[in-house]
N, C-alpha and C positions, 0 to 999 in steps of 0.2 A: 574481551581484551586479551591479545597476545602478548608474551613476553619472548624475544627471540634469547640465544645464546649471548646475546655482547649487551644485553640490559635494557634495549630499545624498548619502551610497549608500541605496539600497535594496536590501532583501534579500529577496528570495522563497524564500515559506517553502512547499513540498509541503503541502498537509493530508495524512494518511493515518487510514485507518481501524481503531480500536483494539474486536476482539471479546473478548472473556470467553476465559481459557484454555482453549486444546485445540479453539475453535471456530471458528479462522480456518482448520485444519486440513478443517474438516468442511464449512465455506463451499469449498473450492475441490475437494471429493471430491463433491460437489453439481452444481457447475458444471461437474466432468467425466463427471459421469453425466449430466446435461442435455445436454451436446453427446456422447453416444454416445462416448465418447472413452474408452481401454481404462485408460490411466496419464497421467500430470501432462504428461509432454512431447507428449500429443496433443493439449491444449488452443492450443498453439503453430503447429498449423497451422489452425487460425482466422485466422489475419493476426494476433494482438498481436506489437508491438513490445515484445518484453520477452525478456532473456537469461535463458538455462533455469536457471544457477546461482541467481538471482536469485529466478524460480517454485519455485525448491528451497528457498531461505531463508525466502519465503512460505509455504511449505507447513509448513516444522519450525515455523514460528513465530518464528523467528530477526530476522526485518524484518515491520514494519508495513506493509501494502498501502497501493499511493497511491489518493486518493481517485479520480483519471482511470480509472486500470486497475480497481476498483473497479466503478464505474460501465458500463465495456464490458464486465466480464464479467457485472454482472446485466443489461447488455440482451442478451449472446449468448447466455446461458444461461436466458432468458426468465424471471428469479427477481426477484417481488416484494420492495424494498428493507424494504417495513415490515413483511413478517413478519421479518426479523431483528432481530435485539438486536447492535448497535454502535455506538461510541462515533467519533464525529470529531475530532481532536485537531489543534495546529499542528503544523508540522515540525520543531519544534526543540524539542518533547516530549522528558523524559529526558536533554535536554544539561545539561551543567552551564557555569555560567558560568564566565567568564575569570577570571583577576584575583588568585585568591584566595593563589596561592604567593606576592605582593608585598606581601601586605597584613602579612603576618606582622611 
């Protein structure tokens, strides 16, 4: 969260990229047969900055891939973005709002 000089916060929000069930799974078994990479924790030694519990949540499905890391893995893995089928969403997709236990 930012705070500018006249008291605004801003809040930045991740985009992440939302596939069709079971095919965010098949996107990164893709990108690890593209880089010759045996299992999920080979694609790590590419250089991404990203904790493997993390590529493990991505991979069940558990977490929405950010749209950054996203993007480095189809230029590492040489994969055209518009043969896929996915969705870009904000970050704060699926949150629910505040408020609502006071309102009662």
């Amino acid at each position: 969260m930012l705070v500018n000089g006249v008291g605004v916060k801003i809040i930045l929000m991740e985009q992440r990229i939302k596939f069709q069930k079971g095919q965010q799974r098949k996107f990164l078994d893709l990108v690890a047969a593209r880089l010759n990479c045996i299992s999920l924790r080979g694609i790590l030694q590419f250089g991404f900055d990203i904790n493997y519990n993390s590529l493990k949540n991505y991979y069940t499905g558990r977490r929405l891939i950010p749209l950054d890391l996203f993007e480095e893995l189809c230029y590492a893995g040489k994969i055209d973005k518009k043969e896929l089928r996915f969705e870009i969403i904000n970050g704060n997709w699926g949150q629910v709002k505040g408020g609502k236990k006071g309102r009662r």
